[in-house]
Structures are given as structure tokens and as C-alpha cells.
N, CA, C and O atoms as a GROMACS GRO file, in nm:
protein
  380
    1UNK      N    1  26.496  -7.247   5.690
    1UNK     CA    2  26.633  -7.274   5.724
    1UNK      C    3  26.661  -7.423   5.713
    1UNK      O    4  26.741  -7.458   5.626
    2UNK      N    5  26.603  -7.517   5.793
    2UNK     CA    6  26.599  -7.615   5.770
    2UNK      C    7  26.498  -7.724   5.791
    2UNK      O    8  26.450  -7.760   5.899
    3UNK      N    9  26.465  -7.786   5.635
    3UNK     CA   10  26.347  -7.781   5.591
    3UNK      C   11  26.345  -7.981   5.569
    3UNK      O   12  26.261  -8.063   5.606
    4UNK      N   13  26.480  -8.002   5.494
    4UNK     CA   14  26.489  -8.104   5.428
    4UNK      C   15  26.590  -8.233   5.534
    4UNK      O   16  26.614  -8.218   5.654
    5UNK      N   17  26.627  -8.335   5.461
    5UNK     CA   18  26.684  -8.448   5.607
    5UNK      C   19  26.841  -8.390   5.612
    5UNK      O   20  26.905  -8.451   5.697
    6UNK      N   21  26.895  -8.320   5.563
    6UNK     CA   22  27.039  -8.302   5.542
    6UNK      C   23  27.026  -8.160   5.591
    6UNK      O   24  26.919  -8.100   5.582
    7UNK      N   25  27.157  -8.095   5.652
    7UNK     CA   26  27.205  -7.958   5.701
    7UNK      C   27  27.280  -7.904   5.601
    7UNK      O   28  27.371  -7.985   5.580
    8UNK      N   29  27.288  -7.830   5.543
    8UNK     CA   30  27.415  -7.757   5.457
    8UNK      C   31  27.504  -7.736   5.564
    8UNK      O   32  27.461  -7.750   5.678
    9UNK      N   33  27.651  -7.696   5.538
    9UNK     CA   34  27.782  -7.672   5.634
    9UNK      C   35  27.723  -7.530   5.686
    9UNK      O   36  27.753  -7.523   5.805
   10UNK      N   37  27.643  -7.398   5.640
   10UNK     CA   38  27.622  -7.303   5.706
   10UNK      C   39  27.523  -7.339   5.767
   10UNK      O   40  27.533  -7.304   5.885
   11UNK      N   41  27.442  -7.386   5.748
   11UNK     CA   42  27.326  -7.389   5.871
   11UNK      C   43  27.379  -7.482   5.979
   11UNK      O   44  27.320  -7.482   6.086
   12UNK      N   45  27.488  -7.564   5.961
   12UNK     CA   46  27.526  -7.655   6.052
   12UNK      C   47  27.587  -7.506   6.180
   12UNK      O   48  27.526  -7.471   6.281
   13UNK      N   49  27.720  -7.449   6.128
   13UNK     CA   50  27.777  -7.374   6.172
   13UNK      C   51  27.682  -7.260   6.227
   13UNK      O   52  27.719  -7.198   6.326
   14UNK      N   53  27.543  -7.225   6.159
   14UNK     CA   54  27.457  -7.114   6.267
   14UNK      C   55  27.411  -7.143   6.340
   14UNK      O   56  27.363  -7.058   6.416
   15UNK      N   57  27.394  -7.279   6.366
   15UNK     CA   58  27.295  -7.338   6.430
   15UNK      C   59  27.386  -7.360   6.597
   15UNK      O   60  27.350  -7.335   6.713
   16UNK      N   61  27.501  -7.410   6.546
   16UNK     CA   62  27.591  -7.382   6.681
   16UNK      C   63  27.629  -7.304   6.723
   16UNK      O   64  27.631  -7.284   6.845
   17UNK      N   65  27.689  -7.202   6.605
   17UNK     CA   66  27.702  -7.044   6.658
   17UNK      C   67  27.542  -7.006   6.756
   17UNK      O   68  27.546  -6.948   6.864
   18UNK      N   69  27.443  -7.041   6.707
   18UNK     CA   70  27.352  -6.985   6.791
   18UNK      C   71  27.297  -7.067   6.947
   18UNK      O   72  27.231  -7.018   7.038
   19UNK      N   73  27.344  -7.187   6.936
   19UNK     CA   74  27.378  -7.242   7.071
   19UNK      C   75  27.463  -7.205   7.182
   19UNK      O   76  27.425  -7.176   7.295
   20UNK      N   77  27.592  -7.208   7.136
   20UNK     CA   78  27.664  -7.103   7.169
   20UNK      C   79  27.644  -6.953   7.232
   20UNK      O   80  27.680  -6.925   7.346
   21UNK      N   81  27.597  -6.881   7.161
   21UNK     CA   82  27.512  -6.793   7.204
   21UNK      C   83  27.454  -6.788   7.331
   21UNK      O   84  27.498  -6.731   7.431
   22UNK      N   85  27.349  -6.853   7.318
   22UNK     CA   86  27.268  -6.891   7.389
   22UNK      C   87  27.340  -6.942   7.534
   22UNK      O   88  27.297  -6.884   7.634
   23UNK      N   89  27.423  -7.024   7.551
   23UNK     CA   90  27.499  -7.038   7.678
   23UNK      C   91  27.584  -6.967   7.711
   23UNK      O   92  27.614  -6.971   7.831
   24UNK      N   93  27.664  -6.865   7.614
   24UNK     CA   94  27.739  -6.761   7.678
   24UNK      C   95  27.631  -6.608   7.739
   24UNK      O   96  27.661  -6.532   7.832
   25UNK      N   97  27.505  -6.601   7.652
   25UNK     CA   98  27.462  -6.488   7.692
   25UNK      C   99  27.405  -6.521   7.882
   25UNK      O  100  27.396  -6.441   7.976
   26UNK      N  101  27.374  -6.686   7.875
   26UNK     CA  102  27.331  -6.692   7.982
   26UNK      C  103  27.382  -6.699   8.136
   26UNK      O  104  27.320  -6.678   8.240
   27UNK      N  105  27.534  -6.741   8.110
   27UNK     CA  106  27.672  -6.715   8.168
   27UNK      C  107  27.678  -6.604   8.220
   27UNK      O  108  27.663  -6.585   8.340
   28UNK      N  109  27.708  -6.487   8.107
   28UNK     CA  110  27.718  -6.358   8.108
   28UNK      C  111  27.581  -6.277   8.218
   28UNK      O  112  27.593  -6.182   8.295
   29UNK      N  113  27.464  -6.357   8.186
   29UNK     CA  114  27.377  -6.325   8.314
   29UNK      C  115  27.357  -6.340   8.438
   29UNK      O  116  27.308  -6.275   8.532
   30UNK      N  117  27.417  -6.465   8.414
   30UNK     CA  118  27.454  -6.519   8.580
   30UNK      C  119  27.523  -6.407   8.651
   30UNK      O  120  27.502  -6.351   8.759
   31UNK      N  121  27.602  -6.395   8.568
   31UNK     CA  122  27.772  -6.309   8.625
   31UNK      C  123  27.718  -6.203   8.658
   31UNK      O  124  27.750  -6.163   8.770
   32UNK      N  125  27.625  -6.122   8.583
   32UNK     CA  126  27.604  -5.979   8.626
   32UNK      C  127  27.485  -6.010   8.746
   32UNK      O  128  27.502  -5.927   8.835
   33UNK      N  129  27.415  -6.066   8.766
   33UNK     CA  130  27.301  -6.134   8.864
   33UNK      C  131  27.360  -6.147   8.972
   33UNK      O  132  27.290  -6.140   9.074
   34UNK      N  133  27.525  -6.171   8.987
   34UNK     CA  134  27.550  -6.249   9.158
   34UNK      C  135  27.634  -6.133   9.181
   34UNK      O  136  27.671  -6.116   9.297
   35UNK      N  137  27.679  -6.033   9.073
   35UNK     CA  138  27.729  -5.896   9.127
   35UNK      C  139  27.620  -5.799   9.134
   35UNK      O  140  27.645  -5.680   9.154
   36UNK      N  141  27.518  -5.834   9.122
   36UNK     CA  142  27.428  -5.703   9.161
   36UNK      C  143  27.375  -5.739   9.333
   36UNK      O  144  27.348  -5.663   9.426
   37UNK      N  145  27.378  -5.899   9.321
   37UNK     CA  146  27.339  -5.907   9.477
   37UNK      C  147  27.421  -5.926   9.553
   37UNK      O  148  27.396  -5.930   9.674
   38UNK      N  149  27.538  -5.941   9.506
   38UNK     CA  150  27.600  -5.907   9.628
   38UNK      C  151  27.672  -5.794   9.675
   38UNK      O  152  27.740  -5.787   9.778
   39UNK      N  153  27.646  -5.695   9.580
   39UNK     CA  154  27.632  -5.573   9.608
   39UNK      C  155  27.534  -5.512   9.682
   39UNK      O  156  27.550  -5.404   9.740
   40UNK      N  157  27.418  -5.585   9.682
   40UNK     CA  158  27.277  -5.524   9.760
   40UNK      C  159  27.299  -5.610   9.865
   40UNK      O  160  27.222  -5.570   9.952
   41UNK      N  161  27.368  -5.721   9.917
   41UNK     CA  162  27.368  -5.776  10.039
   41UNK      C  163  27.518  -5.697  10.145
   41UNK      O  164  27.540  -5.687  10.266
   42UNK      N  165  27.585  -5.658  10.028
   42UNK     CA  166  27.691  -5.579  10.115
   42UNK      C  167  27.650  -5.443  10.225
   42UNK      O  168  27.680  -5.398  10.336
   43UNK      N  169  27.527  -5.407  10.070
   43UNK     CA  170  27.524  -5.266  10.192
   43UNK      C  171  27.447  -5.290  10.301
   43UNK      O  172  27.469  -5.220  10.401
   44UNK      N  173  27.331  -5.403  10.305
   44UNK     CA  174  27.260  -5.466  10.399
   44UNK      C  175  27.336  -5.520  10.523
   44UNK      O  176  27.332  -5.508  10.646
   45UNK      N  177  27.394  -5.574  10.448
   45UNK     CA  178  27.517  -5.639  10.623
   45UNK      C  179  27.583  -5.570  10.651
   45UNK      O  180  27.638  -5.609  10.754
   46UNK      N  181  27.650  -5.399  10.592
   46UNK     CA  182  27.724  -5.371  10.621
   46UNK      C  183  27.697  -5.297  10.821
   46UNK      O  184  27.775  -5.256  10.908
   47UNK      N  185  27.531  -5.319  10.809
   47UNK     CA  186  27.545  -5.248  10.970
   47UNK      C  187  27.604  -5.333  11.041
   47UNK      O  188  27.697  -5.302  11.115
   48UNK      N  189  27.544  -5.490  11.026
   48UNK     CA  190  27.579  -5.575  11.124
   48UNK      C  191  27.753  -5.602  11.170
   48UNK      O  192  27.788  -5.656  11.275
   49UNK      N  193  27.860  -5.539  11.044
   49UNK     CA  194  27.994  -5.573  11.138
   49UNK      C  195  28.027  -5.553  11.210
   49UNK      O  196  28.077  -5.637  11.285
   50UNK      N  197  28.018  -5.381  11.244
   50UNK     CA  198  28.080  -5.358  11.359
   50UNK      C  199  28.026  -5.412  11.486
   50UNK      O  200  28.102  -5.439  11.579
   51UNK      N  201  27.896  -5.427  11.493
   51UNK     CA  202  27.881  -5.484  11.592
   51UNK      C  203  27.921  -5.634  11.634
   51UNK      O  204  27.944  -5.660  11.752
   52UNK      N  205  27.929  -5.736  11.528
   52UNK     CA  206  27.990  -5.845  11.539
   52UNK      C  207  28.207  -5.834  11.548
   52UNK      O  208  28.301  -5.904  11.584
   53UNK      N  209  28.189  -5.732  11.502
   53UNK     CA  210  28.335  -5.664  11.532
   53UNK      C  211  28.342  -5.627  11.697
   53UNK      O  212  28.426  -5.694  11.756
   54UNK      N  213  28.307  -5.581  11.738
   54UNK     CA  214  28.264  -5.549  11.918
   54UNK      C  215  28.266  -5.651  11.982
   54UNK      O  216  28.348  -5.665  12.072
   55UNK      N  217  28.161  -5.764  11.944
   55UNK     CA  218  28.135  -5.878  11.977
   55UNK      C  219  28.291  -6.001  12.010
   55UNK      O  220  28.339  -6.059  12.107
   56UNK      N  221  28.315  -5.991  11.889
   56UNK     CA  222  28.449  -6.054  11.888
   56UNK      C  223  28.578  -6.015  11.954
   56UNK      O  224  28.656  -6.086  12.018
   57UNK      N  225  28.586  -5.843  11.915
   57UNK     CA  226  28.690  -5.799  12.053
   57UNK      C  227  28.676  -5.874  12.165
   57UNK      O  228  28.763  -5.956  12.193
   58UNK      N  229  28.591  -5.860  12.227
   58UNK     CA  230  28.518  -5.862  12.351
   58UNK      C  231  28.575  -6.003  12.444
   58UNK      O  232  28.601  -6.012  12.564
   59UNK      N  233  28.582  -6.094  12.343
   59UNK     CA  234  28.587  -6.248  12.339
   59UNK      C  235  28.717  -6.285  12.410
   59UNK      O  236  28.811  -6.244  12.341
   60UNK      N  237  28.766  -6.351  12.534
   60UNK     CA  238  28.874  -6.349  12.581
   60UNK      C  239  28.963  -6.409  12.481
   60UNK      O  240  28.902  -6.421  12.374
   61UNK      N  241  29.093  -6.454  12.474
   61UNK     CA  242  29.191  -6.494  12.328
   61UNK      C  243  29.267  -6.588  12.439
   61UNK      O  244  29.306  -6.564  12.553
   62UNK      N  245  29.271  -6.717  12.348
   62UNK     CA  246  29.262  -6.784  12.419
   62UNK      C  247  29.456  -6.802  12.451
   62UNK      O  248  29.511  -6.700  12.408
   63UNK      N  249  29.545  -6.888  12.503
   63UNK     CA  250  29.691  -6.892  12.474
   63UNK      C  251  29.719  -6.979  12.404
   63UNK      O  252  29.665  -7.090  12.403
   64UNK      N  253  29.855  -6.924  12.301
   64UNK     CA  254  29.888  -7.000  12.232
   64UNK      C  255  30.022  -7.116  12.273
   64UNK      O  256  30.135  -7.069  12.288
   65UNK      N  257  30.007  -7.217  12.285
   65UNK     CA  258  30.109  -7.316  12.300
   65UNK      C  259  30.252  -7.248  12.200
   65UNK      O  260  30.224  -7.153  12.127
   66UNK      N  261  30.387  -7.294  12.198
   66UNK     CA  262  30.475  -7.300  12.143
   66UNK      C  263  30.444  -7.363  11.990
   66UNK      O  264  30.438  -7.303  11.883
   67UNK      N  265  30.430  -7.488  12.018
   67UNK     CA  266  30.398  -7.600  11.890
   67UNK      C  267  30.329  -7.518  11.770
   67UNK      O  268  30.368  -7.485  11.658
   68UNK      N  269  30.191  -7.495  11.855
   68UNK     CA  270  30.141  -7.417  11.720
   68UNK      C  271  30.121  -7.287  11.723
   68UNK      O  272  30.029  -7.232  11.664
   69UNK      N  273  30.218  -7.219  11.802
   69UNK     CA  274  30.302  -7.079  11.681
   69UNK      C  275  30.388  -7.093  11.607
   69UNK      O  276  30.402  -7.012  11.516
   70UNK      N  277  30.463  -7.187  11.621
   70UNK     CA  278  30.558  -7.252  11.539
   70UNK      C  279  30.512  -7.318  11.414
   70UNK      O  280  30.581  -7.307  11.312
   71UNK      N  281  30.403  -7.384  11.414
   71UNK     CA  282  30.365  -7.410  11.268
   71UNK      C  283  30.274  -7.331  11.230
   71UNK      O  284  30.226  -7.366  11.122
   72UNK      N  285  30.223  -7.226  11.279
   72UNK     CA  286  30.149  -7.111  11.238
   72UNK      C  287  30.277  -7.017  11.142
   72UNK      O  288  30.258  -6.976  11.027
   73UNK      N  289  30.405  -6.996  11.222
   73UNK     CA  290  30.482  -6.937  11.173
   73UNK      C  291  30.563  -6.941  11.050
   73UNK      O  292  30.610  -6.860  10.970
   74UNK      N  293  30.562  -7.090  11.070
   74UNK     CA  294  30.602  -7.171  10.930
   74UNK      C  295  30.518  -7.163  10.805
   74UNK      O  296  30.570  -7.157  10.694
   75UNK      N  297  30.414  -7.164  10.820
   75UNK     CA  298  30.336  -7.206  10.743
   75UNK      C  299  30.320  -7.036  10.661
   75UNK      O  300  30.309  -7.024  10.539
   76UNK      N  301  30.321  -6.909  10.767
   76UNK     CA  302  30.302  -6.771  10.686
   76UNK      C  303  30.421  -6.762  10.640
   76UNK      O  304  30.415  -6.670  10.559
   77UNK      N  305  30.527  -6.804  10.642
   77UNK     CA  306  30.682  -6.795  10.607
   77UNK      C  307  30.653  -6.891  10.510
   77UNK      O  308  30.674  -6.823  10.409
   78UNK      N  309  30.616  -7.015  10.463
   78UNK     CA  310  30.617  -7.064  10.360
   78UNK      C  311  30.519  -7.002  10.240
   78UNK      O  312  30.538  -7.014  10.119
   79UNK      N  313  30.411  -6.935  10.303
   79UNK     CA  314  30.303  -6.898  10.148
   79UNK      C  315  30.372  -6.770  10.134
   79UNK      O  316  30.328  -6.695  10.048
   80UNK      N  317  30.462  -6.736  10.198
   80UNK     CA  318  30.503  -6.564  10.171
   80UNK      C  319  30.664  -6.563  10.112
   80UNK      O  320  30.753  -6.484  10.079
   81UNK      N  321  30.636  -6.711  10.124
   81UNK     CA  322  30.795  -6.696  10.076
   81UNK      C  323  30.911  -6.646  10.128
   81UNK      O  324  31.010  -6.636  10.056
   82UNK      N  325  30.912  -6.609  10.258
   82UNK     CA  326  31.011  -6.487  10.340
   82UNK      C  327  31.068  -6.623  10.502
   82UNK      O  328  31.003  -6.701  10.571
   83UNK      N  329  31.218  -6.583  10.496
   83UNK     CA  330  31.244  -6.653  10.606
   83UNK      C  331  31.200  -6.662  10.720
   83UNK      O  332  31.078  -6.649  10.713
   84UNK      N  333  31.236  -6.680  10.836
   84UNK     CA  334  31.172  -6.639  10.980
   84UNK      C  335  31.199  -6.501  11.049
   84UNK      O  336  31.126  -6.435  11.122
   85UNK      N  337  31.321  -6.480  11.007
   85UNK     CA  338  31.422  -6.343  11.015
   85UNK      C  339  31.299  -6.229  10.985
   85UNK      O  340  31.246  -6.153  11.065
   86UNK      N  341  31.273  -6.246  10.841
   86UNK     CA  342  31.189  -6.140  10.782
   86UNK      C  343  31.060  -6.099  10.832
   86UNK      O  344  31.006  -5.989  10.823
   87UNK      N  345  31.021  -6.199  10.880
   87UNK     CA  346  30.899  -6.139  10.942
   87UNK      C  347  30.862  -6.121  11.084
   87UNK      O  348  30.912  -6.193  11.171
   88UNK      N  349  30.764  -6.012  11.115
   88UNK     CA  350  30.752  -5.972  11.225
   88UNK      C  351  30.624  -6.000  11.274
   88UNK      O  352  30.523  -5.977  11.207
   89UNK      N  353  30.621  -6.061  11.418
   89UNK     CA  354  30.485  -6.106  11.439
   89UNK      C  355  30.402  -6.020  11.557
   89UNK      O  356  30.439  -6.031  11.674
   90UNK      N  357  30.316  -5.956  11.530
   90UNK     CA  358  30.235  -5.872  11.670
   90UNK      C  359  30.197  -5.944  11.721
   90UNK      O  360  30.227  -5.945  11.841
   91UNK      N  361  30.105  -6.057  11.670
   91UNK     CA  362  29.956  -6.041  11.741
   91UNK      C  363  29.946  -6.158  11.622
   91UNK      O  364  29.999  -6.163  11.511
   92UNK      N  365  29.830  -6.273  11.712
   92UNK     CA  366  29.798  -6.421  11.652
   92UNK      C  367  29.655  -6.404  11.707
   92UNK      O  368  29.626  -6.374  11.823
   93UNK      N  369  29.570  -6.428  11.608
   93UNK     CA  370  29.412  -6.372  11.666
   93UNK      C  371  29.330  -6.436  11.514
   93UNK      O  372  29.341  -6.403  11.397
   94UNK      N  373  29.256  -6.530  11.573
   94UNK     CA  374  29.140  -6.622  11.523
   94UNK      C  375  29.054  -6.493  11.428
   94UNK      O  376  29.007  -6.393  11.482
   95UNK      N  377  29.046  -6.517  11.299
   95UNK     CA  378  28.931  -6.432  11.212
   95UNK      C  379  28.801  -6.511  11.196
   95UNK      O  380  28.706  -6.463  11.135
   0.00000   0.00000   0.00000
């Protein structure tokens, strides 16, 4: 392929095509590598929520001042795009 001090234009072009290659196939492995584990870590943790779900109920909640429900309120009314009118609030609780 290449033998002599000069590249011909196709061996230039396979030679990157096959670089290329080479970093997309390894991309492409990554990608399937961090969805297989975190598929095998989902079903692994999946015992531990509810109980950290229990845990957290459990947890007294603490009160909220005026001030910051008010910029809590603002702030879901601004990423949602919806006035103050529009939305309805239950319940303000730390995730």
C-alpha cells in the first residue's frame, strides 16, 4: 500500500477513511458499553428505592418562607412558560 516517500490521493483518502473508522467504531462502543451497564446497575438498585423512598417520606419537611415560594414559583412559571394563573401548586418537596 504504501511502500515509497509519496501517498497517491487514494491511499491518502483510505488511510483516513480508515482512521475514521477506527474512532467511530470505538465511539459506537463506548455507547453500547454505558447502556448495557446501566442497564445492569438499574436492575441492581432497583431494590434499594423504595426503601430510600420510605426513608425520605419519613423525613419531617421542613417550612417554606414566602420569599422562596415565590421564586420557586417564578422560576416553574418561567421554564414552563405558563403564567401564575395557570398553574396549580400541591405540594413543594425537596427530590
Amino acid at each position: 500500500m504504501w511502500t515509497g516517500q509519496e501517498m497517491s490521493m487514494a491511499e491518502a483518502l483510505m488511510i483516513s477513511g480508515l482512521g475514521l473508522l477506527v474512532v467511530f467504531a470505538a465511539l459506537a462502543s463506548l455507547a453500547i458499553a454505558i447502556i448495557i451497564i446501566s442497564k445492569v446497575l438499574s436492575v441492581i438498585l432497583k431494590s434499594d428505592v423504595p426503601k430510600a423512598a420510605a426513608a425520605a417520606a419519613a423525613a419531617p419537611v421542613p417550612a417554606i418562607d414566602e420569599e422562596t415560594y415565590a421564586v420557586l414559583l417564578a422560576a416553574v412559571s418561567e421554564e414552563a412558560r405558563l403564567t401564575g394563573e395557570e398553574i396549580r401548586v400541591t405540594s413543594i418537596r425537596e427530590l
